[in-house]
PAVEX-275354 format. One record per atom (N, C-alpha, C, O, CB): x, y, z. Coordinates in pm, whole numbers, plus 50000, padded with zeros to 5 digits. Glycine has a CB too. Example, Ala and Ser with C-alpha at 12.3 -4.5 7.8 and 13.67 -1.06 7.14 Angstrom:
! residues 2
513194943150780;512304955050780;513204967050780;514244966850846;511314955350905;512854977550708;513674989450714;512905000350787;513415011450804;514084994050572;
This chain:
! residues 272
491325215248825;491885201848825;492895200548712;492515203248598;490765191148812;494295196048737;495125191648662;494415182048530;493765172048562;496055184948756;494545184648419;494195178348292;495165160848298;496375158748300;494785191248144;494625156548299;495525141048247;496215141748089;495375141747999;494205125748237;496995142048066;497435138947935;497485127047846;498335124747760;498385141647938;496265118347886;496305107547772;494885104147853;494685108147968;497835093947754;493555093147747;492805091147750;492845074247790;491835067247780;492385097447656;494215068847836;494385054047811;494515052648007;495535055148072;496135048647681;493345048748056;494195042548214;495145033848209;494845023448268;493335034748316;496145033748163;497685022048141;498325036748127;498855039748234;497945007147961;498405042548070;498965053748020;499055063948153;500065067348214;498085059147892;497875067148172;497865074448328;498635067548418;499615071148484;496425075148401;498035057048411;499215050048578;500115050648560;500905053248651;499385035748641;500555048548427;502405048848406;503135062248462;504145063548531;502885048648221;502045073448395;502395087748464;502645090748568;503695095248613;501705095348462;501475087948629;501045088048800;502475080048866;503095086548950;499235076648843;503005065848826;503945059248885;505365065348820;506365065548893;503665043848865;505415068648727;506105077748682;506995087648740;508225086948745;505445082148634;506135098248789;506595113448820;506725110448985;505945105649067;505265127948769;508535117148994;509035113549084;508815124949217;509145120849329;510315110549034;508255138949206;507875146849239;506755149049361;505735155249331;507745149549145;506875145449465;505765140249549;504425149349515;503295144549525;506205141149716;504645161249478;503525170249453;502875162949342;501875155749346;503935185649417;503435165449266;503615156749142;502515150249111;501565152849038;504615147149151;502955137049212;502165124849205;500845121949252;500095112549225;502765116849255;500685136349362;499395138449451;498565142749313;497765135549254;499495151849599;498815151649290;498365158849144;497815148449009;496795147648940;499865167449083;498835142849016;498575135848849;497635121348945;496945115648861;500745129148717;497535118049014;496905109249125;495315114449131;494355110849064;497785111649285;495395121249204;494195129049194;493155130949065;492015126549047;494655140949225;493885137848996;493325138448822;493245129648748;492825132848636;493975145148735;493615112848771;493565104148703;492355104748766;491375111248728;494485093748691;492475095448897;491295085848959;489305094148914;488225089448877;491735086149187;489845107948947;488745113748899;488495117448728;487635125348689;488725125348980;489165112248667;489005110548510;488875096948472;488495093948358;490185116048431;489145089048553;488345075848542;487125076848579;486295076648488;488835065348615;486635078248716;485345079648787;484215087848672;483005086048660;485655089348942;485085096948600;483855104048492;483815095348389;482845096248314;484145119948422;484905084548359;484695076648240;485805079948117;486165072948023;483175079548192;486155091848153;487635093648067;488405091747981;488765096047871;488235092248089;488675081148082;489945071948071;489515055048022;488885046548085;490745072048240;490165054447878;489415037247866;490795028347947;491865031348000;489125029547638;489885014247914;490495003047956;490644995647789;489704990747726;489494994448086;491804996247754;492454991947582;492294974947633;492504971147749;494754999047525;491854965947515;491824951847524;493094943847519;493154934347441;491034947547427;494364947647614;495274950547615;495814935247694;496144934747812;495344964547664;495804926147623;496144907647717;497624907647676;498024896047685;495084888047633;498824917647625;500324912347588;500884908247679;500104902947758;501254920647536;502394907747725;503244906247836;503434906247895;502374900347920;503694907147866;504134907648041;503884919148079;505174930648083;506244928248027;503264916548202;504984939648134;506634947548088;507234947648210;506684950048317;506674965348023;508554944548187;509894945148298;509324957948440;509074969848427;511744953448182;509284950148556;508804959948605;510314975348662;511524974248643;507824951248732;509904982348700;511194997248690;511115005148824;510235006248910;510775011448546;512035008948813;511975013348987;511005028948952;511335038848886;514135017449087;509455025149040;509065041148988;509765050649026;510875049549078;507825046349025;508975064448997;509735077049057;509065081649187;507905084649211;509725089848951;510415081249281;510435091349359;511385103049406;512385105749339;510185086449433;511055110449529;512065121649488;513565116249578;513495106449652;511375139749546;514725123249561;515955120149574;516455116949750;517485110549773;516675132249501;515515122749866;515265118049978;513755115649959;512885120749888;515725126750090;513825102950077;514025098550181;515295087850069;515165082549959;512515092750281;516735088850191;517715074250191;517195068950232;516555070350336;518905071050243;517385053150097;516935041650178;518105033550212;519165032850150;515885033050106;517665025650352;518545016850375;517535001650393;516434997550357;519475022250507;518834996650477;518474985550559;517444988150644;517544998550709;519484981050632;515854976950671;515224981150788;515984983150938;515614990651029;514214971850799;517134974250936;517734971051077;518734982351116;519214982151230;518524956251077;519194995550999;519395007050953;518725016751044;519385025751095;518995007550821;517485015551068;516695025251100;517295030251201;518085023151263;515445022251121;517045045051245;517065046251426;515925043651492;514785046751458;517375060451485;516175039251566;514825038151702;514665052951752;515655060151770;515365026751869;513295057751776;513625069551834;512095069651902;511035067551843;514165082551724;512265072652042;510525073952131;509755083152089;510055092452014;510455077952292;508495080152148;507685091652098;507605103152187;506625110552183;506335087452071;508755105652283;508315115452400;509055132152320;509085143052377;509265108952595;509395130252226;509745142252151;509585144652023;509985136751938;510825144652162;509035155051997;508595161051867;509305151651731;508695146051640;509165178451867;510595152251752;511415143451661;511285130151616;511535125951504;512425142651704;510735122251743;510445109351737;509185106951713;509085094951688;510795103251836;507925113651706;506675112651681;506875115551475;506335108651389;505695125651799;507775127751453;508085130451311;508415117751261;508015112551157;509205140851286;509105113751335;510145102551252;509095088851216;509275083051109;511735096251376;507975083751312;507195075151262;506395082751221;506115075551126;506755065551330;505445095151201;504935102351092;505485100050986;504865096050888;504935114451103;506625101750986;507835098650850;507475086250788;507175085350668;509595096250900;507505073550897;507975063650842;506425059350752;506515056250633;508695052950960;505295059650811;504115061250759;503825063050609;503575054650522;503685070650820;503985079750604;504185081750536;505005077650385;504695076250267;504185086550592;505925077150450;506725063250363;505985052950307;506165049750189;507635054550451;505135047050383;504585032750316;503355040050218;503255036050102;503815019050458;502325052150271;502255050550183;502255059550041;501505060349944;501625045450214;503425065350080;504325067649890;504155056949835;503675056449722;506195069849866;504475047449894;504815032749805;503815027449760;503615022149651;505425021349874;503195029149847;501195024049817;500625029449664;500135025649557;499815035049963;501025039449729;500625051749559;500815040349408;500015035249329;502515070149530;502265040249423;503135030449341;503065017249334;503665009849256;504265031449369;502335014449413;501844995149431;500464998149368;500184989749282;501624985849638;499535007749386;498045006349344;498435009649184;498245000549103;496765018549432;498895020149145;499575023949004;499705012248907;499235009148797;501065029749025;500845005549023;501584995248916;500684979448918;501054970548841;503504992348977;499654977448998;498764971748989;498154972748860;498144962948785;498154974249079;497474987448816;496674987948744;497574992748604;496654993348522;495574996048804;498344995148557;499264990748444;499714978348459;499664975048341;500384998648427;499994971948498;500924959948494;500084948748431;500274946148312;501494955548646;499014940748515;498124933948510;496824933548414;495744935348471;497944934948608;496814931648290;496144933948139;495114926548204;495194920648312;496894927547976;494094927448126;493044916248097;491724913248227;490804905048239;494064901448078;492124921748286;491544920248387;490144924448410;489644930948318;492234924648459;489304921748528;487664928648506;488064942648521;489144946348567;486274924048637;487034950848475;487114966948517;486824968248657;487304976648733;486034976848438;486044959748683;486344963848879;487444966148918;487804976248978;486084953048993;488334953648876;489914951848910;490524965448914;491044969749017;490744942648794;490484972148808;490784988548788;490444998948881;491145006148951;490134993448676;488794997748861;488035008648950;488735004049085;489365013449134;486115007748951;488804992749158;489804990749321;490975000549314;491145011449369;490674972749347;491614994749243;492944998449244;493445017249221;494265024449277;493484988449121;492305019649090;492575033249121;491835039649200;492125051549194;492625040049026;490925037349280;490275041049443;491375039949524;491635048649607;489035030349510;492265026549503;492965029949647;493965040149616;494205049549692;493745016749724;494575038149500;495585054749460;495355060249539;496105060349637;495385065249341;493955068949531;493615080949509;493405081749704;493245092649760;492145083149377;493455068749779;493075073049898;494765071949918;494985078850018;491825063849995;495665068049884;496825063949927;497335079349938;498055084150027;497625052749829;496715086649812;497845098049763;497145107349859;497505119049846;497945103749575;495975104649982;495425114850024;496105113350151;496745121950212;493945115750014;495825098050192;496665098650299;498405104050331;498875108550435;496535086650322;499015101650207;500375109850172;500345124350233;501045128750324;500575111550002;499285131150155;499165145550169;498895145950368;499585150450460;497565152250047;497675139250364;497375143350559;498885140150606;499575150350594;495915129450676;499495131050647;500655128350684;501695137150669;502635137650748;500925118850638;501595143850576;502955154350535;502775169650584;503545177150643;503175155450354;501355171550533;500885180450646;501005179150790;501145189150861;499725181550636;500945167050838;501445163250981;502795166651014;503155172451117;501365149051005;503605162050906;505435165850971;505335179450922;506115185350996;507155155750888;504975185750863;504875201750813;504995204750976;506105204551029;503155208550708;503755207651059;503365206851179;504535205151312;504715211951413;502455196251166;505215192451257;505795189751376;507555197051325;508625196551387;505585170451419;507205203451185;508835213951174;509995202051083;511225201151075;509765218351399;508585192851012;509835182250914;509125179450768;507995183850746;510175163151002;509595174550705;509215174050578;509205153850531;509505145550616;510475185550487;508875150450406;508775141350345;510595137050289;511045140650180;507595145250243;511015132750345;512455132450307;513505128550447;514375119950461;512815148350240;512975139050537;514105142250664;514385129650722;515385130850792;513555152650793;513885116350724;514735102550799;514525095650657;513905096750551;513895092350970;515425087750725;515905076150610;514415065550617;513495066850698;517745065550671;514535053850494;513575049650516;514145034950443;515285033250401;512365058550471;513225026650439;513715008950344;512955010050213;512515020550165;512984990250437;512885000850173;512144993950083;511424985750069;510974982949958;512494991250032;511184981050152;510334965650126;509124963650060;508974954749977;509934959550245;508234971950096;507184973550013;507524972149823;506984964849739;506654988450063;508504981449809;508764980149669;509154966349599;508864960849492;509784989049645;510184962449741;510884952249647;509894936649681;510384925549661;512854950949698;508854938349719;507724924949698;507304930349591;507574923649491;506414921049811;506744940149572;506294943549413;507224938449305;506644933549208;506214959649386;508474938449300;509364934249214;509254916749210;509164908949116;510804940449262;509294915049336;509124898349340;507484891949304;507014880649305;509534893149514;507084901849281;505474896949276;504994905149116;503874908449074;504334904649452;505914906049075;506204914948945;505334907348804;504814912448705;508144915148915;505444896148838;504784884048709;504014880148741;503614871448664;505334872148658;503184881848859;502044870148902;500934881648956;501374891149021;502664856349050;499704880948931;498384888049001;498374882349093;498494888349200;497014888048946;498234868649091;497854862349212;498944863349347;498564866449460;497614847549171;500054860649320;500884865949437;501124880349450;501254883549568;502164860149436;501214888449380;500584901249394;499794904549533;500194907849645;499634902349281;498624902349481;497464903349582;497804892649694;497644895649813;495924900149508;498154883249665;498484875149808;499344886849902;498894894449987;499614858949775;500734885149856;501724888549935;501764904550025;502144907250138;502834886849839;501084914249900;501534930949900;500044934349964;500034936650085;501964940349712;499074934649910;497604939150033;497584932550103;497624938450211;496124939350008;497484913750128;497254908150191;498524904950355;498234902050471;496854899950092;499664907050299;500704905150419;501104918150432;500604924150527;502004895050398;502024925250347;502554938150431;501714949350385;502494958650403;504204942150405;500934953150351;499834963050394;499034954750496;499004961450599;498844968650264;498294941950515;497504941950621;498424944850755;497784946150859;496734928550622;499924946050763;500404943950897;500184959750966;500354962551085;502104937850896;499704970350844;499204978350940;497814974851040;497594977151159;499014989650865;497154969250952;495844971551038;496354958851179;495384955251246;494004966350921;497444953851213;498104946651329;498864960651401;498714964251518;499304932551270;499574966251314;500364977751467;499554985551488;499104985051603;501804988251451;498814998951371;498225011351434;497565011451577;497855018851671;497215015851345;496394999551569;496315004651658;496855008251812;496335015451897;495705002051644;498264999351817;498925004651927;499745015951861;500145023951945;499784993652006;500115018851730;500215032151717;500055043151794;500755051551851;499695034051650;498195038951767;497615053851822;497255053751927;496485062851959;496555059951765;497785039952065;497055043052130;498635049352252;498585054452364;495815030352157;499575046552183;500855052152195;500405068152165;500005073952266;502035044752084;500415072152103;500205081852022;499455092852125;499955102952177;499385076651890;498245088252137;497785094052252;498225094352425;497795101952512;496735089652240;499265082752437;499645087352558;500035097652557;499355105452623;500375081652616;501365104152482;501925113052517;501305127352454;502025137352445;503195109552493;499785127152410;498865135652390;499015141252250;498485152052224;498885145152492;499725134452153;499415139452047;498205131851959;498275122451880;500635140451985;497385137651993;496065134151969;496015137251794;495275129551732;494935143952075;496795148651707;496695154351609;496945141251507;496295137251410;497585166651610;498105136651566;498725127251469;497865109751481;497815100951395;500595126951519;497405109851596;496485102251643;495225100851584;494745089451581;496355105251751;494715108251547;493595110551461;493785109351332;492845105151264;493095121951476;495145113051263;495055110351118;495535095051105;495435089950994;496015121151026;496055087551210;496795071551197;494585066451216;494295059251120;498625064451406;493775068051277;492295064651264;491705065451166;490955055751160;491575070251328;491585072751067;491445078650921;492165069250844;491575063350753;492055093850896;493335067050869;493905056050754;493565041150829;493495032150745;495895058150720;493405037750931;493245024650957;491845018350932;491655006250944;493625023051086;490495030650883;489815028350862;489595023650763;488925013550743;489465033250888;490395033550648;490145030250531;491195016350458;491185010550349;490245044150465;491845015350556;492925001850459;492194991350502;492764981150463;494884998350504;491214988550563;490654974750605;490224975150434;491024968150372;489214973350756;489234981150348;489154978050248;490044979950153;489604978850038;488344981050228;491174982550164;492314984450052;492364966150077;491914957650000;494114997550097;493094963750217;493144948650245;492014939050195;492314927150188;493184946950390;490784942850161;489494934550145;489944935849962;490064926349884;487614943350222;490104948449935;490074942749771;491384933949703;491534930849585;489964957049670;492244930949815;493714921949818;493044911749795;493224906449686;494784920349954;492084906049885;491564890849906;490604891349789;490624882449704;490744886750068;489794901249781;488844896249686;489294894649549;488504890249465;487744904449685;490344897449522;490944897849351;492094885449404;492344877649312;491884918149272;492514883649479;493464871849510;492764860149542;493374849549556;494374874449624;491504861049555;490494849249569;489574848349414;488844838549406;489344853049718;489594856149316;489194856649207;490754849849091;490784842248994;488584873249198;491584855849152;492934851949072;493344833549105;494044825149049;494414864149143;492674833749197;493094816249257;491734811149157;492114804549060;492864811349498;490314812949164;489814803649100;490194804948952;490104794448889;488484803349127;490614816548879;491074817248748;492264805048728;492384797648630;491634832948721;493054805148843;493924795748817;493774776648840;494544767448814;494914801548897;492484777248895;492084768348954;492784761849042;493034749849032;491714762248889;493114768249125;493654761649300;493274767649376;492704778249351;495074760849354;493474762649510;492474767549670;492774777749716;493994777549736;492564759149806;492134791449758;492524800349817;493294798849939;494354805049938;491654806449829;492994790650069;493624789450143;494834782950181;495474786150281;493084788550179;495064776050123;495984765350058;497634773050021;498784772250065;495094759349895;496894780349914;498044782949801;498214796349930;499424797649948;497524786849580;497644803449994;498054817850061;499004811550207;499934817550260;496314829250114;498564801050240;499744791450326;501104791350287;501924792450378;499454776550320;501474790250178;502284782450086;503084792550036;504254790050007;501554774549978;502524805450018;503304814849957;503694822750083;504584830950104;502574823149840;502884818350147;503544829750322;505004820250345;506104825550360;502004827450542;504844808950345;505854798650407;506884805250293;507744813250332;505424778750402;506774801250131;508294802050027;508374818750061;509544821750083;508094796949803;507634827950068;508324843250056;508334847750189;508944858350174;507504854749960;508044846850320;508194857750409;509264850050534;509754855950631;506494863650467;509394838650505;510684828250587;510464827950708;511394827450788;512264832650584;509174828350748;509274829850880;508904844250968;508454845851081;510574826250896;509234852050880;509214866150935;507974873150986;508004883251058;509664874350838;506904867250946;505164873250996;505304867451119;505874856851141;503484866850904;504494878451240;504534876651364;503294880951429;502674889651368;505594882351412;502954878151505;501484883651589;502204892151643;503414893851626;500504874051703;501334899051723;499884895851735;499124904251641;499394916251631;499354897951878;497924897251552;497234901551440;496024907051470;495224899451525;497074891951352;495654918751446;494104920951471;493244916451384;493024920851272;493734933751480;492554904151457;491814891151396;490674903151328;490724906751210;491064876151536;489904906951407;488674916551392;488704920951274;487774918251197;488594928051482;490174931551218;490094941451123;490274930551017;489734931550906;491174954451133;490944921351047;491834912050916;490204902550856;489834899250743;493624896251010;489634901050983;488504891450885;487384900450811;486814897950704;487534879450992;487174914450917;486814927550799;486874928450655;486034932650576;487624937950815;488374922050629;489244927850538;489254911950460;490244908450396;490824935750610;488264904750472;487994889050370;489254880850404;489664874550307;487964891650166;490184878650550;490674868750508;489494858550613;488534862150681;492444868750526;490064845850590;488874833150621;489114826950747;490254827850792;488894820050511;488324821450807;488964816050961;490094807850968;491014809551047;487994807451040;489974796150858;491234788750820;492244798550837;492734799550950;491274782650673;492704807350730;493834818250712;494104825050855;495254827750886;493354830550596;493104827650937;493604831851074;494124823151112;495354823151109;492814835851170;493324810651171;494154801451211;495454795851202;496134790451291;493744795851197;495714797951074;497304795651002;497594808051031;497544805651151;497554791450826;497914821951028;498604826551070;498694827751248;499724831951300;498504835350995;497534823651326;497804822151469;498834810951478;499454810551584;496474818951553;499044804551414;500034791351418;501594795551395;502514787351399;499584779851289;501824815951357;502634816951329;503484825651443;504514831851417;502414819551215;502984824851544;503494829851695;503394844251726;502954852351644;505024826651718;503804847251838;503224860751901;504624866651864;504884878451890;502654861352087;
């Protein structure tokens, strides 16, 4: 196992979000979360600022563009099954870098808060690896299509606040996987790639609780602030996403994943 080079979890994540190197990050990812889990790594009584957030590192492909940028491409050829392998994959690099910058960013917090966050790393950076091994497979790599940003740049907008944090980034665009995969995979399997089909099941399992520890620290961050969970997660869907959240939502996985019947209801109110 790769050695961590500092005994501070702020210090690690910075690393981990840091190193732009996809190997890299699997690596120094890996060796954190399990140098926390042994105890390692402290948590410093650390309540200052918070610091300017920075574009982490990644490597020099995937171009990003515009989502509306993208190509469309079917799944009836090797290329087009790569290319949403690709795009996957993509989110979650970013994930890596959203759980990271979670757990540097945000001082003061319970140590649960931590132990979540660097659990989900460590599943983010695994799912990275299955996925890449997947385009390995299909004759492509981590880089070969272009890709956006969005994920990053809510982190930037959610850069000062825990509480919209966890509202906006687990709770809206990470839960909108557990809304497509499963027609993902059930796409996926028409045209019999069962391989890639099986690793999109593996991650949809496990983000219902990446999504559950969104709500449960965004429902801990609302009573710290003393206002209503359901209320204020209305309110911030309406000022940041303009409209743009769409059904159809998989009610099942999402209430799995702690949001409340109210919160369904308001987002069923937000059309198919």
């Amino acid at each position: 196992m790769t050695p961590v080079p500092t005994s501070c979890l702020f210090a690690a994540a910075q690393c981990c979000l840091s190193a732009s190197d996809p190997e890299h990050k699997l690596t120094l990812t890996r060796a954190s979360a399990a140098a926390f889990r042994a105890g390692s790594l402290s948590i410093p009584a650390d309540n200052g600022c918070l610091d300017p957030i920075e574009t982490p590192g990644r490597p020099p492909c995937p171009h990003l563009v515009e989502p509306r940028q993208l190509a469309q491409r079917g799944l009836g050829s090797a290329e087009g099954r790569a290319a949403l392998i690709h795009a996957i994959a993509h989110i979650e690099f970013n994930a890596i870098n959203l759980a990271w910058d979670a757990v540097q960013r945000f001082r003061g917090m319970p140590e649960d808060f931590y132990s979540d966050w660097v659990a989900v790393a460590d599943d983010e950076a695994r799912h990275f690896r299955m996925l890449s091994g997947r385009l390995a497979e299909l004759g492509y790599r981590y880089g070969d299509f272009d890709a956006h940003n969005g994920l990053w740049e809510m982190a930037v907008v959610t850069a000062d606040s825990c509480l919209k944090r966890m509202a906006l980034v687990p709770r809206v665009l990470e839960a909108r996987g557990l809304d497509v995969t499963p027609g993902m995979i059930r796409r996926l399997r028409a045209v019999g790639d069962s391989a890639s089909a099986d690793i999109l099941e593996v991650i949809l399992s496990e983000e219902v609780a990446h999504v559950a520890a969104g709500s449960r620290w965004f429902s801990w961050c609302c009573a710290q602030a003393g206002v209503e969970p359901e209320s204020t997660f209305a309110e911030l869907l309406d000022r940041h996403m303009h409209g743009s959240l769409r059904g159809p939502f998989n009610i099942e996985a999402r209430r799995d994943a702690g949001f409340s019947s109210a919160e369904l209801a308001h987002l069923g109110t937000l059309g198919a």
